[in-house]
py3Dmol code that shows the C-alpha trace and the ligand (Angstrom):
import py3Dmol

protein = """\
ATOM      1  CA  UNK A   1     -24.637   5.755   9.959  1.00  0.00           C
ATOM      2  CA  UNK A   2     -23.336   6.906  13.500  1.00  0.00           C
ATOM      3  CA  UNK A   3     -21.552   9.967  13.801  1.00  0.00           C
ATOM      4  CA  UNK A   4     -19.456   9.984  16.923  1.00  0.00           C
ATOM      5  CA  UNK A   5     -17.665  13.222  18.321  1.00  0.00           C
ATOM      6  CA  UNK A   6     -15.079  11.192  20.703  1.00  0.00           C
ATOM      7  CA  UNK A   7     -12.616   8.451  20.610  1.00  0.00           C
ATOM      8  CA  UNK A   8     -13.554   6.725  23.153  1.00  0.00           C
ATOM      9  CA  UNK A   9     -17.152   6.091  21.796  1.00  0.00           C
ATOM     10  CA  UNK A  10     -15.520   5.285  18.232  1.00  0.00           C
ATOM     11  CA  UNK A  11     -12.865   3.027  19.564  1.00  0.00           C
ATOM     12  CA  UNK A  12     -15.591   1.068  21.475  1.00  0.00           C
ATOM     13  CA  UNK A  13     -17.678   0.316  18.914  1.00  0.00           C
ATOM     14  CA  UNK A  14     -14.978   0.021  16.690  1.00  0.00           C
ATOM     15  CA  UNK A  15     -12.916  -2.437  18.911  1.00  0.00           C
ATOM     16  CA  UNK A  16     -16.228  -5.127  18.942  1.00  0.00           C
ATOM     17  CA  UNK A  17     -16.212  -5.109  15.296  1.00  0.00           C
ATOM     18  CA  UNK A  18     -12.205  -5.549  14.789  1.00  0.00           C
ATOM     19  CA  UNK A  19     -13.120  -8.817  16.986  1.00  0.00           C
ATOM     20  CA  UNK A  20     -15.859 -10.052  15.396  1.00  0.00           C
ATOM     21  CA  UNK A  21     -13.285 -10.357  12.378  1.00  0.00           C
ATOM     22  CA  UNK A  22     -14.725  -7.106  10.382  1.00  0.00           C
ATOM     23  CA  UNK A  23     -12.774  -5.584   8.080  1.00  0.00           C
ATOM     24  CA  UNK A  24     -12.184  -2.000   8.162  1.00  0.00           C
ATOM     25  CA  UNK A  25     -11.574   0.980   5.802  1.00  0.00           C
ATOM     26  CA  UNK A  26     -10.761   4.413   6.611  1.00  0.00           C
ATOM     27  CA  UNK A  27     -10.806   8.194   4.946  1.00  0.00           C
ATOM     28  CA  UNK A  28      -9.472  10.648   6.456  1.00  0.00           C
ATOM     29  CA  UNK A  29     -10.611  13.620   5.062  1.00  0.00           C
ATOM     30  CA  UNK A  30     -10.645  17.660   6.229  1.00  0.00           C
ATOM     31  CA  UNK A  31     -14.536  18.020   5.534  1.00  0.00           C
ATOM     32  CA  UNK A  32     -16.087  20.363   1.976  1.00  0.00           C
ATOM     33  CA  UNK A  33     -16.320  16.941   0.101  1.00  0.00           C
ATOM     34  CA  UNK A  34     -16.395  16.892  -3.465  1.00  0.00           C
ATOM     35  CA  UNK A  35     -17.166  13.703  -5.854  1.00  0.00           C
ATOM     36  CA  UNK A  36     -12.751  12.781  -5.107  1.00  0.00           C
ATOM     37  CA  UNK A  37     -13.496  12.251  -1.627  1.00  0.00           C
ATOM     38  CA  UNK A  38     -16.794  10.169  -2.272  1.00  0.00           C
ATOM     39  CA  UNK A  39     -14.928   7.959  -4.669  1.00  0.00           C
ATOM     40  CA  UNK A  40     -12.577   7.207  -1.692  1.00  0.00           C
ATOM     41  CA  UNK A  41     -15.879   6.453   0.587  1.00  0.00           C
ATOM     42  CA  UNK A  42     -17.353   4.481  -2.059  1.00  0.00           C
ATOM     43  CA  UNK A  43     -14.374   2.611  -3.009  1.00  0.00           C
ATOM     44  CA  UNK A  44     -13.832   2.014   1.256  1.00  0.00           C
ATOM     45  CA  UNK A  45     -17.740   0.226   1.107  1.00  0.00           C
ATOM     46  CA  UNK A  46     -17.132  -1.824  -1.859  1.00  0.00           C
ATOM     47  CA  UNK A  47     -13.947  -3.169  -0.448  1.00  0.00           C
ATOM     48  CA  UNK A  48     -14.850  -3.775   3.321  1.00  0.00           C
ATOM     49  CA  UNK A  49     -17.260  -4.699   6.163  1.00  0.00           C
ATOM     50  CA  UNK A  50     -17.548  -0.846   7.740  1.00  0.00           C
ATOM     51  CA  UNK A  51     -16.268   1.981   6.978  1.00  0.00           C
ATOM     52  CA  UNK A  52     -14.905   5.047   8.847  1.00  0.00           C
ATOM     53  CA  UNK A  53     -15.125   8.440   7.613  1.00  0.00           C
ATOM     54  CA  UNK A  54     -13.064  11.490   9.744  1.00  0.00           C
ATOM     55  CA  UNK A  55     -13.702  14.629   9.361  1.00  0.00           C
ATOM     56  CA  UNK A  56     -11.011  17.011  10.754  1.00  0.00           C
ATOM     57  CA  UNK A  57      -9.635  20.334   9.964  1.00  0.00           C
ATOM     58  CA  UNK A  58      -6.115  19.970  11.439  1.00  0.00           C
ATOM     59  CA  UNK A  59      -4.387  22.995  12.636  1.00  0.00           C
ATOM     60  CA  UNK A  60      -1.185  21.520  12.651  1.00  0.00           C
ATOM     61  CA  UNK A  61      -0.860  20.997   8.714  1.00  0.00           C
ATOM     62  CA  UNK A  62      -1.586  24.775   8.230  1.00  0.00           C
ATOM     63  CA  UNK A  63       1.582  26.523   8.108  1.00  0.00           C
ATOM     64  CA  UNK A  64      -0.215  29.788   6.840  1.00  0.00           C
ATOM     65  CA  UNK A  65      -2.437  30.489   9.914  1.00  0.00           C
ATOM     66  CA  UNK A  66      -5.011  32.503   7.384  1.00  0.00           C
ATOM     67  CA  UNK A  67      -5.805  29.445   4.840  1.00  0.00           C
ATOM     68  CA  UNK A  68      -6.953  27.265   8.405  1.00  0.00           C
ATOM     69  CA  UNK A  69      -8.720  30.104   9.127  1.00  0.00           C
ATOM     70  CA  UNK A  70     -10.539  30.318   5.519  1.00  0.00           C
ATOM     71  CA  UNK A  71     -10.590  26.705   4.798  1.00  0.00           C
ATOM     72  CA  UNK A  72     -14.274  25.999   3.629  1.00  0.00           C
ATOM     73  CA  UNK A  73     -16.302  24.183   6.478  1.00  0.00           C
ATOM     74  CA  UNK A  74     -19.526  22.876   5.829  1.00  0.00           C
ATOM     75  CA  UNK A  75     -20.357  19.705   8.370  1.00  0.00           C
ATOM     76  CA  UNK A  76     -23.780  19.199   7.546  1.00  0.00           C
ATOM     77  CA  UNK A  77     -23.639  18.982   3.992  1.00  0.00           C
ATOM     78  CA  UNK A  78     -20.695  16.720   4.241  1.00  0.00           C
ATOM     79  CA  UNK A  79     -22.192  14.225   6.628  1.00  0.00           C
ATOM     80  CA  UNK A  80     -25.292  13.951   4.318  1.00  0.00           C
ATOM     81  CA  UNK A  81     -22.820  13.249   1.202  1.00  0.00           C
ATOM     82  CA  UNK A  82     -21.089  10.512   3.473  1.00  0.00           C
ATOM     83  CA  UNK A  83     -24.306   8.994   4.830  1.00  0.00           C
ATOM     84  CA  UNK A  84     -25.190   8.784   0.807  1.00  0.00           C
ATOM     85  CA  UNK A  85     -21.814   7.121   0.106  1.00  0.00           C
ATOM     86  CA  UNK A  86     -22.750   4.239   2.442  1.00  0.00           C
ATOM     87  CA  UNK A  87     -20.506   4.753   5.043  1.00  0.00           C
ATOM     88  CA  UNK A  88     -20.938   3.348   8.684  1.00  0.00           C
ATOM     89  CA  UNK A  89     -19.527   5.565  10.954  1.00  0.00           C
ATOM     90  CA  UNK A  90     -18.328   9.103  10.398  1.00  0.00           C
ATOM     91  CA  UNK A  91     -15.403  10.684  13.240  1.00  0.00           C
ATOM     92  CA  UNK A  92     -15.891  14.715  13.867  1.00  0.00           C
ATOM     93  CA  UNK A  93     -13.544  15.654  16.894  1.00  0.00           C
ATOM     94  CA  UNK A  94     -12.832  19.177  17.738  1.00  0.00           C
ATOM     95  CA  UNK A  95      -9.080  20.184  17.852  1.00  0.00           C
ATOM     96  CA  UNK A  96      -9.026  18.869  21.757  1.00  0.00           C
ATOM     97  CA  UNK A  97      -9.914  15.811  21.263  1.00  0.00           C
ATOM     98  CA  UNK A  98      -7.349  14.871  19.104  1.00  0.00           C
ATOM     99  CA  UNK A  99      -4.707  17.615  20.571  1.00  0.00           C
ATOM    100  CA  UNK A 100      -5.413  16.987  24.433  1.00  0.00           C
ATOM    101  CA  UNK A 101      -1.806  18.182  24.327  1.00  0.00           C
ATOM    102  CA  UNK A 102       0.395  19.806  21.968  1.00  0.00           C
ATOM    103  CA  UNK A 103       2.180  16.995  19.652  1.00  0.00           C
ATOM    104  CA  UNK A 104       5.842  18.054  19.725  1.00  0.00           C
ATOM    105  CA  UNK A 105       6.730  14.701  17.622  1.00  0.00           C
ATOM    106  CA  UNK A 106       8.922  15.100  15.011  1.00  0.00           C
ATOM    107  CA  UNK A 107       8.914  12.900  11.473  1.00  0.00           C
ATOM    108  CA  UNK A 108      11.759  12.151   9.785  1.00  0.00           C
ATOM    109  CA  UNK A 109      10.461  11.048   6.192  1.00  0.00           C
ATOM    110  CA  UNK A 110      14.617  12.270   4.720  1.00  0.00           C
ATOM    111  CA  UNK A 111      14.353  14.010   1.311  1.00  0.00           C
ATOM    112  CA  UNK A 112      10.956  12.554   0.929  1.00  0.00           C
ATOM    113  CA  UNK A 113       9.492  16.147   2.539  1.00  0.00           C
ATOM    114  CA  UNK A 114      12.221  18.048   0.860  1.00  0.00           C
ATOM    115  CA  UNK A 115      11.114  18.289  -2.068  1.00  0.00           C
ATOM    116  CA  UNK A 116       7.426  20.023  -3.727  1.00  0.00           C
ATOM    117  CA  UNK A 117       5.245  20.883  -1.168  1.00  0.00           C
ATOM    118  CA  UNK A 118       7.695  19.617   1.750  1.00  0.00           C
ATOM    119  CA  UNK A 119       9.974  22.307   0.587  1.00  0.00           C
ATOM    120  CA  UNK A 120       7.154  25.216   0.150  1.00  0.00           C
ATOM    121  CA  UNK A 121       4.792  24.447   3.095  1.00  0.00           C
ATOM    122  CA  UNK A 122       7.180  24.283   5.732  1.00  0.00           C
ATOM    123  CA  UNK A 123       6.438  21.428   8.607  1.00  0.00           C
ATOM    124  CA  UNK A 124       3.240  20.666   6.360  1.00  0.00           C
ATOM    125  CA  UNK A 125       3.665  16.955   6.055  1.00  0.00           C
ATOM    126  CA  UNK A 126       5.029  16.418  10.074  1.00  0.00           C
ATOM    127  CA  UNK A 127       1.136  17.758  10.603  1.00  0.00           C
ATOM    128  CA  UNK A 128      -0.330  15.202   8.327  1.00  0.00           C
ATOM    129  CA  UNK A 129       1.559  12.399   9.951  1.00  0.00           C
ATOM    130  CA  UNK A 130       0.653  14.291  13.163  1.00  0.00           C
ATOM    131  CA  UNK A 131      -2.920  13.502  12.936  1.00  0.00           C
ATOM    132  CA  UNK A 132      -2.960  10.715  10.300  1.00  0.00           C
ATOM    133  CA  UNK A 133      -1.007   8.835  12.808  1.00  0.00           C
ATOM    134  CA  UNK A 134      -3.315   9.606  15.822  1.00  0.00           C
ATOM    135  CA  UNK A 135      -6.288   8.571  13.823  1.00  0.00           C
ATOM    136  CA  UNK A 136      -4.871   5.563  12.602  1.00  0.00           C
ATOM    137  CA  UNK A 137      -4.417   4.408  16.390  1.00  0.00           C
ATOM    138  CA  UNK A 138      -7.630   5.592  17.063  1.00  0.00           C
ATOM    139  CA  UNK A 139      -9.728   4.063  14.307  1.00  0.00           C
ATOM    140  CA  UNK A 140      -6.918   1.021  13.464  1.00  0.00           C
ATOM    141  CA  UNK A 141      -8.058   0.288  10.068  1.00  0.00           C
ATOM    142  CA  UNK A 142      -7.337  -2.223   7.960  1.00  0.00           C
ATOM    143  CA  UNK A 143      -7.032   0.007   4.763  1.00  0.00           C
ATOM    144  CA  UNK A 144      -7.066   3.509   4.498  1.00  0.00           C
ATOM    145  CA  UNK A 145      -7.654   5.413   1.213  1.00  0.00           C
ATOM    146  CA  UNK A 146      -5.845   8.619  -0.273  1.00  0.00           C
ATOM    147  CA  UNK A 147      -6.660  10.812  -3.064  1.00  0.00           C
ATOM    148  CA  UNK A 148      -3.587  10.814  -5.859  1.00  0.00           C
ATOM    149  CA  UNK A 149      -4.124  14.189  -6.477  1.00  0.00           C
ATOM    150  CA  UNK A 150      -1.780  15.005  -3.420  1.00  0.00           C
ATOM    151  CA  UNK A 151       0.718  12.679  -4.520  1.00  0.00           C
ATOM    152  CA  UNK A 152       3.550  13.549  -2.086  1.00  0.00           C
ATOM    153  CA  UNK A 153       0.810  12.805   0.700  1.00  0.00           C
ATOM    154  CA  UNK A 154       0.234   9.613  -0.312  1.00  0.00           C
ATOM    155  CA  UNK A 155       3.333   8.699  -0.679  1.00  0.00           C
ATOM    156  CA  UNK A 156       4.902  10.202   2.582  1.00  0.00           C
ATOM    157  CA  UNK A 157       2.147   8.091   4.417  1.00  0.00           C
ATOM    158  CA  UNK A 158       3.050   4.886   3.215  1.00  0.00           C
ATOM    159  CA  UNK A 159       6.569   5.750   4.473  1.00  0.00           C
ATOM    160  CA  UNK A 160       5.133   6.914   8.003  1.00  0.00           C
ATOM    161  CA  UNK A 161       3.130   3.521   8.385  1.00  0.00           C
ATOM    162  CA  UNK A 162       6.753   1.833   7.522  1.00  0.00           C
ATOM    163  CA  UNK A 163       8.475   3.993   9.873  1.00  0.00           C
ATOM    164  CA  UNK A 164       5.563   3.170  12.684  1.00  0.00           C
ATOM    165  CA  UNK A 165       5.088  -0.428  12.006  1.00  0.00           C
ATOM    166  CA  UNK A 166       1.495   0.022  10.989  1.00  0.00           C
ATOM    167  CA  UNK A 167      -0.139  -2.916   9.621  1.00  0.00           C
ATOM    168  CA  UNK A 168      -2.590  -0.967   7.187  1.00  0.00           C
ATOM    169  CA  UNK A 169      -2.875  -1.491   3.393  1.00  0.00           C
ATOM    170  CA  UNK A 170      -2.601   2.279   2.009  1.00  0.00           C
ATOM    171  CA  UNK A 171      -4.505   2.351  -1.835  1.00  0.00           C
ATOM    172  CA  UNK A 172      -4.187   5.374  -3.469  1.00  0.00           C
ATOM    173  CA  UNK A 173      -7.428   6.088  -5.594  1.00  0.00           C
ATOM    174  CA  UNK A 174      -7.080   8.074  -9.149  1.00  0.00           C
ATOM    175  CA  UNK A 175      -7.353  11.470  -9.473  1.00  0.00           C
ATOM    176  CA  UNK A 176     -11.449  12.831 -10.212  1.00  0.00           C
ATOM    177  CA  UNK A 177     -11.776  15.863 -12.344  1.00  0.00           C
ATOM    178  CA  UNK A 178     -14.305  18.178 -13.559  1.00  0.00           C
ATOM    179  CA  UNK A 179     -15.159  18.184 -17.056  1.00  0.00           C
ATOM    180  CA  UNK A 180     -12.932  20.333 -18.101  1.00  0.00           C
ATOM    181  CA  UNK A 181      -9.934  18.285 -16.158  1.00  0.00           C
ATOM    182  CA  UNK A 182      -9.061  20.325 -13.566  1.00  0.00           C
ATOM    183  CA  UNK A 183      -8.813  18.486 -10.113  1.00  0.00           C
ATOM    184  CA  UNK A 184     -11.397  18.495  -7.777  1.00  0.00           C
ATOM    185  CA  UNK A 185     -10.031  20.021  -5.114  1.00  0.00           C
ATOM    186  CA  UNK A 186     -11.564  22.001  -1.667  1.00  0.00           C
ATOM    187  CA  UNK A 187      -9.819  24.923  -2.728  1.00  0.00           C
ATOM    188  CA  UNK A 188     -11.449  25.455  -6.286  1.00  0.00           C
ATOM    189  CA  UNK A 189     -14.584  26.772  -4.041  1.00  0.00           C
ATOM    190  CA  UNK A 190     -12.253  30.002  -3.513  1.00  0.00           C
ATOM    191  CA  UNK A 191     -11.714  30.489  -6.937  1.00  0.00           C
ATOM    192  CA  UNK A 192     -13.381  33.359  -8.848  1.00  0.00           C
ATOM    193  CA  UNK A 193     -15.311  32.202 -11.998  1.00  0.00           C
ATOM    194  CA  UNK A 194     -12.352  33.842 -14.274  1.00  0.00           C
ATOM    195  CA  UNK A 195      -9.665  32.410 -12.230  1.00  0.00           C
ATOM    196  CA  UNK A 196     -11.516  28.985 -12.179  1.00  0.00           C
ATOM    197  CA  UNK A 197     -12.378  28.953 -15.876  1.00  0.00           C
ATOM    198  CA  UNK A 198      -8.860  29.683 -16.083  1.00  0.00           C
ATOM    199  CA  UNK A 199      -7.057  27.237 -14.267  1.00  0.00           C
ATOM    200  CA  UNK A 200      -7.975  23.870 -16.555  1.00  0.00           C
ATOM    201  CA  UNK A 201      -5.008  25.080 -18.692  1.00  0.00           C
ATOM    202  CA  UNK A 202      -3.086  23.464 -15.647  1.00  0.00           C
ATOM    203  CA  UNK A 203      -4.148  19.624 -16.543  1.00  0.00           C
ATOM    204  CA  UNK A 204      -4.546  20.305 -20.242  1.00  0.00           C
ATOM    205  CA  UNK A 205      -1.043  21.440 -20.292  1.00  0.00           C
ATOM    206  CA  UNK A 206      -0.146  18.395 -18.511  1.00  0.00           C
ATOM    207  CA  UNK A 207      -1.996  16.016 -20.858  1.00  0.00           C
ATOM    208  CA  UNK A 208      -0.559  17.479 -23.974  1.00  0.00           C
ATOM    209  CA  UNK A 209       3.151  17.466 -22.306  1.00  0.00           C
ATOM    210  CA  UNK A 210       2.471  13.207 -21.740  1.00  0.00           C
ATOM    211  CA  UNK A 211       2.029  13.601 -26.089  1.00  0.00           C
ATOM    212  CA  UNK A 212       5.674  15.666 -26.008  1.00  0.00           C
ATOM    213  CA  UNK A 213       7.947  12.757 -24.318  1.00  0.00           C
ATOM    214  CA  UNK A 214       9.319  11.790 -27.707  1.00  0.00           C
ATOM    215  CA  UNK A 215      10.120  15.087 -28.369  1.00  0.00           C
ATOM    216  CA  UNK A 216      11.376  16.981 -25.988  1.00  0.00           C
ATOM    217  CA  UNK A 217      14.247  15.856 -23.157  1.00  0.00           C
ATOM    218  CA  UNK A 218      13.205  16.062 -19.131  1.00  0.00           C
ATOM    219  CA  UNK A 219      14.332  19.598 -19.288  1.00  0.00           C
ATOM    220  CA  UNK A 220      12.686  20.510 -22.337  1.00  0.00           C
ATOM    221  CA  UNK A 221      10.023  19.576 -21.207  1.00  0.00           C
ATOM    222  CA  UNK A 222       9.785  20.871 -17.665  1.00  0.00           C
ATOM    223  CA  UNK A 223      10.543  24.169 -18.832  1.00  0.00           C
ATOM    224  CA  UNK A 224       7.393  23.652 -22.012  1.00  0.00           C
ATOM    225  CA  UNK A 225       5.028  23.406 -19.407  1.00  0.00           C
ATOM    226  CA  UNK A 226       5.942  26.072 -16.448  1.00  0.00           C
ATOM    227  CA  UNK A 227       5.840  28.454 -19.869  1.00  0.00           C
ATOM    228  CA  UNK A 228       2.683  27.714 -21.300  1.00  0.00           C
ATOM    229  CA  UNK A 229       1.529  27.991 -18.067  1.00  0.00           C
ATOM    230  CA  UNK A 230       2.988  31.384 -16.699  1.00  0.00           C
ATOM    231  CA  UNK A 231       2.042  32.513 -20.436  1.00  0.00           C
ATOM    232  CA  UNK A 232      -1.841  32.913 -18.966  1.00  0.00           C
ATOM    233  CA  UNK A 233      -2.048  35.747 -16.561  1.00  0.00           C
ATOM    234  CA  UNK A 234      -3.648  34.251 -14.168  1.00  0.00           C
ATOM    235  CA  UNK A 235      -1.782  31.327 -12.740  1.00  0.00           C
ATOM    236  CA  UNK A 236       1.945  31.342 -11.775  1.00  0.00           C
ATOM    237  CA  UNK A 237       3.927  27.907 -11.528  1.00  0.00           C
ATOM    238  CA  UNK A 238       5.238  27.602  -8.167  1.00  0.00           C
ATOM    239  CA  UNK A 239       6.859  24.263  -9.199  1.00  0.00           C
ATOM    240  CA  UNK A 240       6.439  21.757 -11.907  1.00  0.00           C
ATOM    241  CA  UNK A 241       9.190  18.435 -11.585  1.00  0.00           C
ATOM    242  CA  UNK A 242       8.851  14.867 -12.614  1.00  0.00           C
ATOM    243  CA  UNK A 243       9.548  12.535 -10.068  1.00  0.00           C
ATOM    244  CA  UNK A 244       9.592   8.952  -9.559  1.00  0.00           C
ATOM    245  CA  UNK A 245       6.674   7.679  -8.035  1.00  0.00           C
ATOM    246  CA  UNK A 246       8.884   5.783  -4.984  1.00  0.00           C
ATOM    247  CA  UNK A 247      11.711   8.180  -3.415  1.00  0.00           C
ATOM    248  CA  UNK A 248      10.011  11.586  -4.842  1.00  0.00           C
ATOM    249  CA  UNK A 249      13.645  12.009  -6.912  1.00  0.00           C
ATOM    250  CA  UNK A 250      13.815  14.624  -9.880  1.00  0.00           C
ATOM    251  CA  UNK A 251      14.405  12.266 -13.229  1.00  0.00           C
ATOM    252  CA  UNK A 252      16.674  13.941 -15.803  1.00  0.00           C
ATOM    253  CA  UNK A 253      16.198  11.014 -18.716  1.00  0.00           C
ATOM    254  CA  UNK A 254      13.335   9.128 -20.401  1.00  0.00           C
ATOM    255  CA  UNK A 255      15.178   6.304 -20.457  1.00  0.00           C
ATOM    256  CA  UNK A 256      15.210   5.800 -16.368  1.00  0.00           C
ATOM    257  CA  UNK A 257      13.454   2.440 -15.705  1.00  0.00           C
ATOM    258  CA  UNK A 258      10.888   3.570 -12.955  1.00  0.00           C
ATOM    259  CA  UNK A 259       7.391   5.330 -12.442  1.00  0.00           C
ATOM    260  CA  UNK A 260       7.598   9.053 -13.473  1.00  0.00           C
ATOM    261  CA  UNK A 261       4.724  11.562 -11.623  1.00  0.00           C
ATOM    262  CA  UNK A 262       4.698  14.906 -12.988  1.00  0.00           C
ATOM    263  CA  UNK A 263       3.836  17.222  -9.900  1.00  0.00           C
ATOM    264  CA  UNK A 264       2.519  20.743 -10.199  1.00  0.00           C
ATOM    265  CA  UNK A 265       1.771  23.512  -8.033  1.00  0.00           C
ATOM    266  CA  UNK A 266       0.409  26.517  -9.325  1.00  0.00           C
ATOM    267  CA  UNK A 267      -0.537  29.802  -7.843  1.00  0.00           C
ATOM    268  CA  UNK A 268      -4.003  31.321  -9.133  1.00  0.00           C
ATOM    269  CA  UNK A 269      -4.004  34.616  -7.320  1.00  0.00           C
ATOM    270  CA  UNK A 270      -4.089  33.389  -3.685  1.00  0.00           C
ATOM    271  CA  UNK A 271      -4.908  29.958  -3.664  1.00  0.00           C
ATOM    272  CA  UNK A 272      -2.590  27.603  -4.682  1.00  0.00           C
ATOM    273  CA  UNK A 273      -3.792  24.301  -6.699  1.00  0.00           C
ATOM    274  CA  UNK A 274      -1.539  21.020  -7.153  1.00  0.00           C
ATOM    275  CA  UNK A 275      -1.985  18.573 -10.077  1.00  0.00           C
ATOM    276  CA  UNK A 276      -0.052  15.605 -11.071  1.00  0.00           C
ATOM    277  CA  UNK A 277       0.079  12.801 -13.898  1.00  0.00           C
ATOM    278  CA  UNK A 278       2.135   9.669 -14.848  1.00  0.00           C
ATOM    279  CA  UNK A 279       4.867  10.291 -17.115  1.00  0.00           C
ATOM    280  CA  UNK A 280       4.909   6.603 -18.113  1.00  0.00           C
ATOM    281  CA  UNK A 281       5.961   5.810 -21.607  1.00  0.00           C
TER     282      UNK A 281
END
"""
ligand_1 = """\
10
PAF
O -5.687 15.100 2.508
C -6.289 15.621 3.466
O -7.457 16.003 3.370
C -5.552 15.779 4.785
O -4.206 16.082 4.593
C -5.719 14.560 5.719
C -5.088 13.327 5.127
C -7.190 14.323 5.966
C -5.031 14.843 7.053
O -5.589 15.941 7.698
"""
view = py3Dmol.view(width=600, height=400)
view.addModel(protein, "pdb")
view.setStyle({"model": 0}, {"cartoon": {"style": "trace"}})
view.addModel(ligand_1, "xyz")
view.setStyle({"model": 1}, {"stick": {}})
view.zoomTo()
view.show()
């Protein structure tokens, strides 16, 4: 595995492959892997010729200036875990490599980044299409892989590739958890053991509310799980909706014939964790 600090060098080597017909897969990631982000890797090997790993702690998705500042950062560990995965090539800029220049672009993904964490992290999402967009054109995969566990993400990047006439295949990979079901997530390292053994009540309370669908209506529901949440001291539910899984729209009956996504965001003292599940029946 090479691991290349500048675009030029990537592209080159990149660009000889892309003609010799090789298909290529691509994870973006921020770095502090956990076993979510090596089942995107893994999945990337199995399904194509090479495989490019970034990793890339953007400044621009950061609207709270302290969390960039905190987020966990541990290169050497992660390029082991990526090497491991099987991966070909792994992408570690610094911030002026990909920012020569401040990117003033503006996305307009409509109520898509209204809504969840569009409407609590403020310009959030224009950062991830920022720099997803700017490593696309630099690595010009075939395929790039997202986690489900940010949903919205996912979802707000298959719109951007739309909107910017990108011919890559976007696959969104399931959700990994730790044994006790919360989702793997970066953040869980700044957890304290009490708030951490605390916070699975997040995706057990979603899995029992999938059991409750028969029972309770939308709202009913909704308001079930934000209060068997809040009822633990520790955590705090920012926002809990149920959404379908295409235009990110609130559903208010069972009966609508589309994809539900129940999306969380809870606050456990200062971090703040996201969860989601398929409402399905
Ligand atoms: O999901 C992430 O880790 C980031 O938002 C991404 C896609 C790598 C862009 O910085």
């Amino acid at each position: 595995m090479k691991v290349v600090d500048y675009k030029a060098e990537l592209q080159n080597e990149l660009q000889d492959l892309a003609q010799k017909n090789k298909k290529i897969g691509f994870v973006p990631t921020m770095g502090a892997l956990h076993k979510g982000h090596i089942s995107l890797i893994k999945k990337s090997v199995s399904e194509n010729d090479i495989t490019v790993v970034s990793v890339f702690v953007n400044p621009n998705q950061f609207n709270d200036k302290n969390d960039l500042k905190n987020y966990p950062r541990f290169i050497d560990k992660d390029v082991e875990l990526i090497k491991n995965a099987g991966c070909d090539f792994v992408f570690t800029p610094s911030v002026k490599e990909i920012y020569p220049k401040e990117d003033n672009r503006i996305f307009d993904f409509g109520d898509l980044n209204k809504v969840m964490e569009g409407k609590q992290r403020n310009g959030h999402f224009n950062g991830v299409a920022q720099v997803v967009s700017k490593l696309f054109n630099i690595v010009k995969p075939d395929v790039a892989y997202f986690g489900r566990k940010d949903f919205q993400q996912y979802v707000i990047i298959k719109k951007m590739v739309k909107m910017l006439n990108m011919s890559i295949e976007i696959v969104d990979c399931p959700i990994v958890r730790e044994t006790d079901g919360l989702a793997m997530s970066s953040r869980n390292l700044h957890l304290t053991d009490i708030q951490r053994n605390n916070s699975s009540l997040i995706s057990k309370t979603l899995f029992k509310a999938r059991n409750l669908t028969n029972k309770l209506s939308v709202k009913e529901l909704k308001d079930w799980v934000v209060d068997a949440i809040n009822e633990n001291p520790f955590l705090d539910v920012e926002y809990f909706d149920i959404v379908d899984d295409l235009e990110l729209k609130s559903i208010s009956n069972w009966q609508e014939n589309n994809n539900k996504v129940g999306c969380i965001a809870v606050k456990v003292g200062k971090i703040r964790l996201i969860d989601n599940v398929n409402f399905n029946l």
